[in-house]
N, C-alpha and C positions, 0 to 999 in steps of 0.2 A: 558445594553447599552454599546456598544462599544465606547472606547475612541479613537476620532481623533485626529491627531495633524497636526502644520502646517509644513512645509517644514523644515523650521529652529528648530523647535520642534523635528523633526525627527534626525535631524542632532546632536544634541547636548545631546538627550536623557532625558527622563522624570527624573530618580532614578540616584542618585549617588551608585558608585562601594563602600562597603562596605571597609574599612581601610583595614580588614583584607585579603585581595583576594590576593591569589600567582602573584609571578612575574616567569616570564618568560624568558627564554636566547631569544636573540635577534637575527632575520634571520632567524627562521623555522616554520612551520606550521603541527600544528597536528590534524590528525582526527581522531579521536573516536566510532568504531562502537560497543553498548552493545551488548553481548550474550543471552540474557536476555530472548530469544523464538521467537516465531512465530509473530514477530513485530520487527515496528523501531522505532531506537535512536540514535541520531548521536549528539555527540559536537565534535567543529571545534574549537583551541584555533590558534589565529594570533596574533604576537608580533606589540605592540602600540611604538611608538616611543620613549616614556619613558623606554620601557622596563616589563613595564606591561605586560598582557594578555589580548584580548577582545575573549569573546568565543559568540560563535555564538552554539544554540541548534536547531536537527530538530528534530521536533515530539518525541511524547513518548507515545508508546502503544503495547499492547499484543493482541493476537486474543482471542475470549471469547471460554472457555473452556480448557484455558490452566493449567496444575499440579498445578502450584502453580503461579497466580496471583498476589500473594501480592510480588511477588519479584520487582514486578515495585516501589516498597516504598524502596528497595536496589539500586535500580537504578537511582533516584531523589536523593538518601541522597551521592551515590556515588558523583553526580556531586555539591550537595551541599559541600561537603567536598572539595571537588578540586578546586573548583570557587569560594569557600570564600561565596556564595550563591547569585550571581547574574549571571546573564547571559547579552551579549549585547543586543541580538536580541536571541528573539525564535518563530522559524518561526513551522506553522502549515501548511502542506501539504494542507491535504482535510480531509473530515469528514467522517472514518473509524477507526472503533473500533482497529483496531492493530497499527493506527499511533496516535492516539489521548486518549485511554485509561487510560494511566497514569496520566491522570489531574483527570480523576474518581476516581481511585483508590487509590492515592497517593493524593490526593488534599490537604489535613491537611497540607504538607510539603511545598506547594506554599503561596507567602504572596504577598501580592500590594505592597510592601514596602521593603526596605532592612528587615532586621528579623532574628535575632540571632538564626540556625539552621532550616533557611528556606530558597523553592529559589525562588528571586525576578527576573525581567527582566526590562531593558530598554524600550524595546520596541516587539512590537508581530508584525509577519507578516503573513499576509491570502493573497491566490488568491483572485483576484477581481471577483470568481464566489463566493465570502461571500460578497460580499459588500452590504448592505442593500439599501445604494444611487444606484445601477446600475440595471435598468429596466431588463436586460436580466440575470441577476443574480438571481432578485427574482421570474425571473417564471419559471426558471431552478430548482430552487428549491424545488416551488410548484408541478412543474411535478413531480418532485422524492420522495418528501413525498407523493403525489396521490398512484404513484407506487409500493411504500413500504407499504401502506395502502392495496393494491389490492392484492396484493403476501402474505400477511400476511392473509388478509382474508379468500384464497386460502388454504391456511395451513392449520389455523386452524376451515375451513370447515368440517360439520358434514358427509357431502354425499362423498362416496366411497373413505376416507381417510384410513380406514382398509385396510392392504394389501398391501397398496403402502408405505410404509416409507421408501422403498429404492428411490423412486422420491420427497418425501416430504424433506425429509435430508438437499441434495444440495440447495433445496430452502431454508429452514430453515438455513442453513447455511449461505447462503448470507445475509439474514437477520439478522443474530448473525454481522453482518460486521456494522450494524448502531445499535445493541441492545445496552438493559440495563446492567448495573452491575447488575449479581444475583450469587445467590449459592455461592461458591465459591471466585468470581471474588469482593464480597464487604465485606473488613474487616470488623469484625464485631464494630461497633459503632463509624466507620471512613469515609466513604463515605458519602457524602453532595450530588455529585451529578449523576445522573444516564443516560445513554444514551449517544452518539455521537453527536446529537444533543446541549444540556446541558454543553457538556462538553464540547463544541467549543465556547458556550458562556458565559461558568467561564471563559477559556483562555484570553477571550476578556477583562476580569474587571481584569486584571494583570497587565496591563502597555498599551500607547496609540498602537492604532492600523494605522501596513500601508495595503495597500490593494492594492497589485503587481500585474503589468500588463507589457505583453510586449512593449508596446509604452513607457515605463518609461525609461529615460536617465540611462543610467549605474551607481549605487549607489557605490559612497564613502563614507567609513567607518570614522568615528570620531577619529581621532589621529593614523592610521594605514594606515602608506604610503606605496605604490605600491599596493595596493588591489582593484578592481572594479570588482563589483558584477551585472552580467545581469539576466535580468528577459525573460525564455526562453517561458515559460507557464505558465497558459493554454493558449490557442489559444481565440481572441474574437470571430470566426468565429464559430456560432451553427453546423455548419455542419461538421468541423473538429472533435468539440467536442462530436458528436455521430458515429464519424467514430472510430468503436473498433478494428477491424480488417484488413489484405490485404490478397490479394494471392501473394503476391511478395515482401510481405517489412517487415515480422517475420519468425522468427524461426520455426513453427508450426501453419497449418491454423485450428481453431476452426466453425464446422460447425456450422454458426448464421442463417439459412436460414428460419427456423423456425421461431427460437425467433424473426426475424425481423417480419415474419407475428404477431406472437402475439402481438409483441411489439405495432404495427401499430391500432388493432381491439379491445384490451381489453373494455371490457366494463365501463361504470360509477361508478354508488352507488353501484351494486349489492353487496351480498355478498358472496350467494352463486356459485361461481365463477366455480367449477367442476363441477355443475348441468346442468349450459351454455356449457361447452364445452363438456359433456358426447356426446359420438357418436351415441349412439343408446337410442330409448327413453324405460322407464319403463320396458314394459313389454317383450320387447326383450333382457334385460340385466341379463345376470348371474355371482354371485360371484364366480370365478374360483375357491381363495383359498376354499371358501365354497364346492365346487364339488369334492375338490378334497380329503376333509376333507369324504365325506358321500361317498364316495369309497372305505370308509375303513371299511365301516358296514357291517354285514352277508347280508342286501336285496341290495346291489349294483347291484348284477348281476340280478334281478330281472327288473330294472329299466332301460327303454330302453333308456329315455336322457341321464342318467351317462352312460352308455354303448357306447352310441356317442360320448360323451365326451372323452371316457378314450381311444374309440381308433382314434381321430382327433386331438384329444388336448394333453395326457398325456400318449399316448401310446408309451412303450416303445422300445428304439432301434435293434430290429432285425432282421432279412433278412426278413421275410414275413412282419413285420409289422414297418417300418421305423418310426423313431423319429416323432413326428409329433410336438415337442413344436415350430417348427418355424412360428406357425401360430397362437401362440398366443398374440394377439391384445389389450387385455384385458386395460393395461395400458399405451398405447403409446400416447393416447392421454394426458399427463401428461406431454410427452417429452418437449412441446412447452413452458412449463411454466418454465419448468426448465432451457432452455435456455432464454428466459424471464429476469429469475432474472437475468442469466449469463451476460444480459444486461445492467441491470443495474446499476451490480456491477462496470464493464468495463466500461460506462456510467461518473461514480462518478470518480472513477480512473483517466480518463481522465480530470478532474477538478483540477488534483494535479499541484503544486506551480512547479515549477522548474527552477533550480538557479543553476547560471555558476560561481565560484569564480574565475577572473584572476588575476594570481602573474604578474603585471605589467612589471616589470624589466628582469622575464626569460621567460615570456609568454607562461607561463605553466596554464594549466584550471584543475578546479577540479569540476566534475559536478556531482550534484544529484537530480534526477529524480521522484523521491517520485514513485508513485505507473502508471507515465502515459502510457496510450497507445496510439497504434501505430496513431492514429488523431492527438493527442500532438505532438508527433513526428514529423509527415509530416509537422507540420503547420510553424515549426521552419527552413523550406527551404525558408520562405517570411519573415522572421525577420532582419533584421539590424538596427547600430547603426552609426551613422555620430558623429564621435568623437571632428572632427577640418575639416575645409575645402579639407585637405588634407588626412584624414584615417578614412573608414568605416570600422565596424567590422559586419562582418556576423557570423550567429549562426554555420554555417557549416563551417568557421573559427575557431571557438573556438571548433567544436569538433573534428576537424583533430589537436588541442594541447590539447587534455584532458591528464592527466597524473592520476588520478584518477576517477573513475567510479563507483558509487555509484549506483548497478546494482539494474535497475525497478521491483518492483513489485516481491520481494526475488525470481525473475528470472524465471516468468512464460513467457507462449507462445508470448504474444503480445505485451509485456512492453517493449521488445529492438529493435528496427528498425535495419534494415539490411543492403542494401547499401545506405542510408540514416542516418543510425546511429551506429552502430558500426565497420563497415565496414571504417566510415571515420576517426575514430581515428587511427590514424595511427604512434603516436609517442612511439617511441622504450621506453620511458620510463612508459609505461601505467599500471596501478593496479587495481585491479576493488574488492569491497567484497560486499558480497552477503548475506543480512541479512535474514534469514532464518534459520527455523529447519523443515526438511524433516522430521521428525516423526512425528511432529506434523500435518504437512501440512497432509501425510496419511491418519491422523484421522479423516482431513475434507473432504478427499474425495480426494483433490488435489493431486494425486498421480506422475503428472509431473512437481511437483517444487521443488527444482528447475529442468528447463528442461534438460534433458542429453544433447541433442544436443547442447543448448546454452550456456551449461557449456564447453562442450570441444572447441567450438568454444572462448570463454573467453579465456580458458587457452594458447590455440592458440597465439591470441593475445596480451596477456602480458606475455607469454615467462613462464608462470608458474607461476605467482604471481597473483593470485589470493585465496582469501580466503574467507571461507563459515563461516558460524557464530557458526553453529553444528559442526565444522569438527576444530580439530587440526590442523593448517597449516603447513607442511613439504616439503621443497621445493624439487622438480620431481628431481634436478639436483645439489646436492648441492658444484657442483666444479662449478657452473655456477655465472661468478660473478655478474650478475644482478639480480641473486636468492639470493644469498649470502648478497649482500647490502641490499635488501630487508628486508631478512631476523631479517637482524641486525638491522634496523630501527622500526621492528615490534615488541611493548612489550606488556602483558597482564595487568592486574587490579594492583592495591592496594596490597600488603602481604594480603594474606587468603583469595584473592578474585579473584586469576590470572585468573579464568575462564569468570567474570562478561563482561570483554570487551578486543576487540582489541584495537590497538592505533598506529598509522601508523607516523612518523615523516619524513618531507622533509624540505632540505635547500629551501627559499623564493627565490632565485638567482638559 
């Protein structure tokens, strides 16, 4: 069960900061993005007035099937090591396995408590699509567990699954986005808990929990002056929240035309879910691979169907007898499901937390995005804040001063809005990293993330400061001095660990 707390509770925090925690030089702000794979991890350290640190943590997870998992246990002992083992706030995006795995897999290393060689938190923050008190919360979620039930069933369906694991995959893969810790991915005699699910609700019995909404007045930090934090999403509007895509306001448009019909019809209980959607019934259906296997026999020529087959279906490209594979049908009815999950992956994504940090004094914003799409995005053109009688801050305010960009969703087709969203950051001092490893991404399939186009449009805009979380960063121009400054502000890990993270440092002012 999730611990609440009251306003004043929030403010003053449950856990004391541990004697031992690093102090801080006083005036600059650092962000922290780990290398760590195909997942996010971000700590934020901001100077307290004392001179202390208050770090702020977002998420911590890997995608499931990555080399070596267990490095997320290097990646919590990294930040335990640096923060003395507390955090201020550790906020959880949404509940997908590359932002949230690290609480499965590294779990031993978190404590409810300060904890000598553990890390504890103040305080947790979730979207208010986790709130268990918010009606439209919990049947958002019920739909998506139904969903995830239905797509899983799908999978591992007995009827006409041979043959297709190139359409089963991408489903299955989406589903590896809410999966268990297995193989690989659970040290052995160290994970307690399993699933994104689970793991969203250990997070919660860590410290009391807030539950962020855009109507929330702009959060000040306990002893850290000049800092207000807005809350940009999710959006409360359902129809925002299932808006995945545009033709006009991403990088890349994803044909959903499909998946929206499936999304719309899928059936109930069933479970055999491709027996429903086979096109033709029984006796009119033939295993292609199977046909194509028994054409390799001495009686093939024998056999007038395979003869039909071989030259409609499988006959080869020559002047007299042209390709004929483009008429085979066999498994396109599969396509729909595959965009389906695509759904509802983007769906969940769309649920991610997103938080504006603004430096009071230079009014500069550092914004991170977690996983949203483009519905998120749009929804933050009706958000404002009424400060004092006299100064409203709108959301499209604060992102015409972003000065860091904490790029959506390790920089796929629909996580960055266009002239609605990066288009309006427009200040000359802008940086953006992009947590991501492209190889891995390969593996799942994702073969355009991050996106080219979005990436050179990036670099466009921040003058060549941008950095990828696989990639060495070398600045395009290195006599340029706002590569140069850059540069010098940018340092790697620990001694013996300069690869584990980037770490970005800016003057407060």
């Amino acid at each position: 069960m999730a611990k609440k707390t009251s306003a004043s509770a929030r403010t003053k925090g449950a856990s004391k900061k541990p004697a031992g925690a690093k102090r801080d030089g006083k005036g600059s702000v650092r962000v922290r993005m780990y290398r760590h794979g195909l997942g996010d991890c971000f700590l934020i350290t901001l100077p307290k007035t004392d001179g202390s640190p208050f770090y702020i943590m977002i998420d911590c997870g890997i995608i499931v099937g990555s080399p070596d998992p267990s490095i997320m246990n290097e990646v919590v002992q990294s930040i335990i090591d640096d923060t003395g083992g507390f955090v201020d706030k550790l906020v959880v995006t949404h509940e997908h396995y590359d932002h949230v795995s690290g609480f499965a897999i590294a779990n031993d290393l978190f404590a409810e408590k300060p904890t000598k060689g553990k890390l504890a938190a103040g305080e947790v923050w979730f979207a208010w699509t986790e709130d268990p008190a918010d009606a439209l919360a919990n049947r958002l979620r019920r739909e998506r567990n139904k969903r995830k039930q239905k797509l899983a069933a799908l999978v591992t369906s007995k009827t006409g699954v041979q043959g297709m694991s190139g359409l089963v995959n991408p489903i299955d893969n989406v589903l590896t986005l809410f999966g268990a810790v297995k193989g690989k991915d659970k040290p052995e005699g160290k994970a307690k808990v399993v699933g994104t699910g689970p793991a969203m609700t250990f997070v919660s019995t860590l410290a009391p929990v807030r539950y962020c909404r855009p109507t929330d007045k702009p959060i000040e930090l306990p002893d850290v002056k000049g800092v207000r934090i807005y809350v940009l999403g999710p959006p409360p509007e359902e129809k925002m929240l299932k808006k995945t895509d545009s033709k006009t306001e991403v990088y890349h448009l994803a044909n959903m035309g499909a998946a929206q019909s499936f999304f719309m019809t899928l059936p109930g209980a069933e479970t055999d879910l491709l027996e429903r959607y086979q096109p033709f019934e029984p006796p009119a259906r033939y295993r292609l691979d199977e046909l194509e296997e028994k054409l390799r026999t001495p009686l093939a020529t024998r056999d007038n169907d395979l003869q039909f087959f071989a030259r409609s279906y499988f006959g080869p490209a020559k002047a007299e007898t042209p390709d004929q594979s483009w008429r085979r049908i066999d498994a396109s009815f599969m396509d729909a499901a595959a965009e389906f999950a695509l759904q509802l992956d983007s769906a969940t994504n769309n649920t991610s937390l997103v938080l504006a940090l603004e430096l009071i004094e230079s009014g500069k914003v550092l914004l991170f995005v977690a996983d949203a799409q483009v519905g998120n995005w749009l929804s933050w053109q009706n958000v404002q804040w009424k400060l004092d009688p006299n100064t409203t801050v709108t959301a499209s305010d604060l992102l015409r001063r972003t000065v860091f960009y904490k790029v959506g969703h390790h920089g796929s087709h629909n996580a960055t809005a266009k002239a609605k969203g990066l288009e309006l950051m427009q200040s000359d001092d802008l940086v953006a990293f992009i947590p991501v490893n492209h190889e891995m991404a390969v593996k799942k399939g994702w073969g355009k993330m991050p996106l080219p186009n979005l990436v050179k449009e990036l670099k466009t805009r921040t003058r060549g400061r941008l950095v990828q979380a696989d990639q060495d960063y070398r600045p395009d121009d290195p006599n340029d001095p706002k590569q140069k400054a850059f540069a010098a502000a940018l340092t790697g890990g620990p001694t013996g660990k300069e690869k584990l993270f980037y770490e970005w440092t800016m003057p407060m002012s």
